[in-house]
RODO-2510 file (C-alpha; in nm, 4 decimals, decimal comma):
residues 142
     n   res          X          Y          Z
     1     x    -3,3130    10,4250     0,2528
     2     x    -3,0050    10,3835     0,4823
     3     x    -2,8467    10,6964     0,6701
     4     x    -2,4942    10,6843     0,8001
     5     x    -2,5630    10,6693     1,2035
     6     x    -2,2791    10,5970     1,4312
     7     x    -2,3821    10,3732     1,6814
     8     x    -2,1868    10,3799     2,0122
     9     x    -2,1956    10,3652     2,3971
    10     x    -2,3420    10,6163     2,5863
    11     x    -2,0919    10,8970     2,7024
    12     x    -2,1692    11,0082     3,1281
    13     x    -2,2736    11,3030     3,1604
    14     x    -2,2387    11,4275     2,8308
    15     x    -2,5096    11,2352     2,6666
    16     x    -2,7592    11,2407     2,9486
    17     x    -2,9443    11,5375     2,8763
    18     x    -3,0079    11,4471     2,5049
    19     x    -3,1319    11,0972     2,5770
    20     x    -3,3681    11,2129     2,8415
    21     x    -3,4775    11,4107     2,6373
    22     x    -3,5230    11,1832     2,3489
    23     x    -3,6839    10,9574     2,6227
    24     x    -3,9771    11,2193     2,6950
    25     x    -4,0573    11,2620     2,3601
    26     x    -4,1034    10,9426     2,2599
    27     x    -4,4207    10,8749     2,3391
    28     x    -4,6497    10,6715     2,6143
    29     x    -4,4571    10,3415     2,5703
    30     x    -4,1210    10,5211     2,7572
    31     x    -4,1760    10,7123     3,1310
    32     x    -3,8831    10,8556     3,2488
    33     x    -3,8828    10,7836     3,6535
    34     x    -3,6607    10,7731     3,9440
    35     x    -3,4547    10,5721     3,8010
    36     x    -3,3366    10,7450     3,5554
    37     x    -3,2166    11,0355     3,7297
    38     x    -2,8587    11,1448     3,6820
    39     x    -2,7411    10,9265     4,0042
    40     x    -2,9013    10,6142     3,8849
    41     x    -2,8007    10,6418     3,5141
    42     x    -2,4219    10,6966     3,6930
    43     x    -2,4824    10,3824     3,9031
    44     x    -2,6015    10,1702     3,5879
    45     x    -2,2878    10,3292     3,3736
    46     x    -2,0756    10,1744     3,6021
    47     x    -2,2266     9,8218     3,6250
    48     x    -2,1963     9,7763     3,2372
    49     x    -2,1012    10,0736     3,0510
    50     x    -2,1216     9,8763     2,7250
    51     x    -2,4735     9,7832     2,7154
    52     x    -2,6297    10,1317     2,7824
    53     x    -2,6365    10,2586     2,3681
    54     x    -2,6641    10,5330     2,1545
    55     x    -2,6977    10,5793     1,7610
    56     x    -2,6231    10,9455     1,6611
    57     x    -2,6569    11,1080     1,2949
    58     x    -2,5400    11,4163     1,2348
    59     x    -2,3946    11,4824     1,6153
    60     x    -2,7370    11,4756     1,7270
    61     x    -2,8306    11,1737     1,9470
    62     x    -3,1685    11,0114     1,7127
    63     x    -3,1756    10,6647     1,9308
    64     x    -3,0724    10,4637     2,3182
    65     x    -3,1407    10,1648     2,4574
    66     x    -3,0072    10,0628     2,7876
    67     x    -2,9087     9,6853     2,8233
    68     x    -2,8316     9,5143     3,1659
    69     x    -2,6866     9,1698     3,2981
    70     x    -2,6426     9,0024     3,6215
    71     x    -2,4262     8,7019     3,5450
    72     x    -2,7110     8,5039     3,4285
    73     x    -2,9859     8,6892     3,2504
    74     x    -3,0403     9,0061     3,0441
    75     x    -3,2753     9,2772     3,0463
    76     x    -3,3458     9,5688     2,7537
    77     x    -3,5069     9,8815     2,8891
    78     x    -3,6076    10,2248     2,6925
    79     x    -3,5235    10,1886     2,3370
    80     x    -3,6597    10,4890     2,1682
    81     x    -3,5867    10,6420     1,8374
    82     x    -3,6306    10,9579     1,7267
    83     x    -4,0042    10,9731     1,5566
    84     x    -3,8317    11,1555     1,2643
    85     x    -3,5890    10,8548     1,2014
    86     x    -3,7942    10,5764     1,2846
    87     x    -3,8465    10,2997     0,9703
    88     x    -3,4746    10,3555     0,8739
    89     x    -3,3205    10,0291     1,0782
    90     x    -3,2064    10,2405     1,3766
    91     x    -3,3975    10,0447     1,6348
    92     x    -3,3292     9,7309     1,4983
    93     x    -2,9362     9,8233     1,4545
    94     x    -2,9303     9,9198     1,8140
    95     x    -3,1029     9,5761     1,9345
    96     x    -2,8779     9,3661     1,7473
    97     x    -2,5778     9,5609     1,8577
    98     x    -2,6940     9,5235     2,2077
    99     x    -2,8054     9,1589     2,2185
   100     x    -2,4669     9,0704     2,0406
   101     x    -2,3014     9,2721     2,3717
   102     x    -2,4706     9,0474     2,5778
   103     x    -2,4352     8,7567     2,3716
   104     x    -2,0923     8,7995     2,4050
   105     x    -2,0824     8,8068     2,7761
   106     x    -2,2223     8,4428     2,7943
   107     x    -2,6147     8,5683     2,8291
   108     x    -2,8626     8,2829     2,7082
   109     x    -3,1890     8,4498     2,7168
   110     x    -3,3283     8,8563     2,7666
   111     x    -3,6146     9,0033     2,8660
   112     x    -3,7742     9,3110     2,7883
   113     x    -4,0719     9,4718     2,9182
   114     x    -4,3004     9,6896     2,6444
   115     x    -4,5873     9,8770     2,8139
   116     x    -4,9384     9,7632     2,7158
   117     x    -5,0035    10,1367     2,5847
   118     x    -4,6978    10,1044     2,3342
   119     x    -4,7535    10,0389     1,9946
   120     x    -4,4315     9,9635     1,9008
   121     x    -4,5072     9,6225     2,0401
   122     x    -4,4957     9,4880     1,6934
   123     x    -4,1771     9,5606     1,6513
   124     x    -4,0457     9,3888     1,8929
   125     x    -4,2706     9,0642     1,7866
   126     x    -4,1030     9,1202     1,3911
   127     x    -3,8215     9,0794     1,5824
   128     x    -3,8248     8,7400     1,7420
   129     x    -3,9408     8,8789     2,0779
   130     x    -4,2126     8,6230     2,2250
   131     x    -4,4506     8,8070     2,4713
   132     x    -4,4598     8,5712     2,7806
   133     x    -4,7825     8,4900     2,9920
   134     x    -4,6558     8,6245     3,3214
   135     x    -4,7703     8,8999     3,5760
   136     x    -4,4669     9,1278     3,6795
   137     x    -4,4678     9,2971     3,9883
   138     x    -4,2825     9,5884     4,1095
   139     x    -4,2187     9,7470     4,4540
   140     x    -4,0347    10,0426     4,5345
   141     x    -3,7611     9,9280     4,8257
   142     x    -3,6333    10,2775     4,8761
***
């Protein structure tokens, strides 16, 4: 079953509040952090605007995903979909929407990072997403 979802780019600051939100109910596989507080969501909206998505049904914001690029490589953070439209193509609309963005900007390859507590996993793998035999580390600079 297919719904009619608009899928667009995120509006600043009108959609914040509804994605956040949509964020913390998601489940474990999504924190919200520091970085995603209304400053850094205003620095990343004006890096690329046009890979930061949303998908909307009925006026009411049901899916996001936040895309980035640096010239060279891309990187997917926080897809989420609402649990109550989840197995209706949203997620996958939004990734294809968002690796054709960055397709068209000249990226070759993207990564994405999926917490080991998120069993959405599979999803990505159905996807084409290989899971990579690397350690990533992280360090807070500020």
């Amino acid at each position: 079953m297919k719904i009619p979802v608009n899928f667009r780019t995120f509006k600043y600051p009108d959609d914040y509040l509804p994605v956040v939100d949509l964020w913390e109910r998601s489940g474990p596989g999504i924190q919200v952090g520091r970085s995603d507080t209304p400053d850094e969501i205003s620095k990343k909206i004006q890096r690329d605007p046009d890979l930061f998505l949303v998908a909307d049904f009925q006026e009411e914001i049901i899916g996001a995903v936040i895309g980035g690029f640096d010239g060279r490589r891309g990187m997917i953070y926080h897809l989420a979909v609402d649990k109550e439209y989840r197995q209706f193509g949203v997620g996958k609309a939004l990734m294809e929407t968002l690796e054709n963005r960055l397709r068209d900007k000249g990226c070759l390859r993207s990564y994405l990072m999926v917490r080991k507590d998120n069993d959405a996993a599979q999803f990505y793998e159905k996807k084409g997403w290989q899971a990579l035999d690397i350690s990533m580390f992280g360090k807070d600079i500020q």
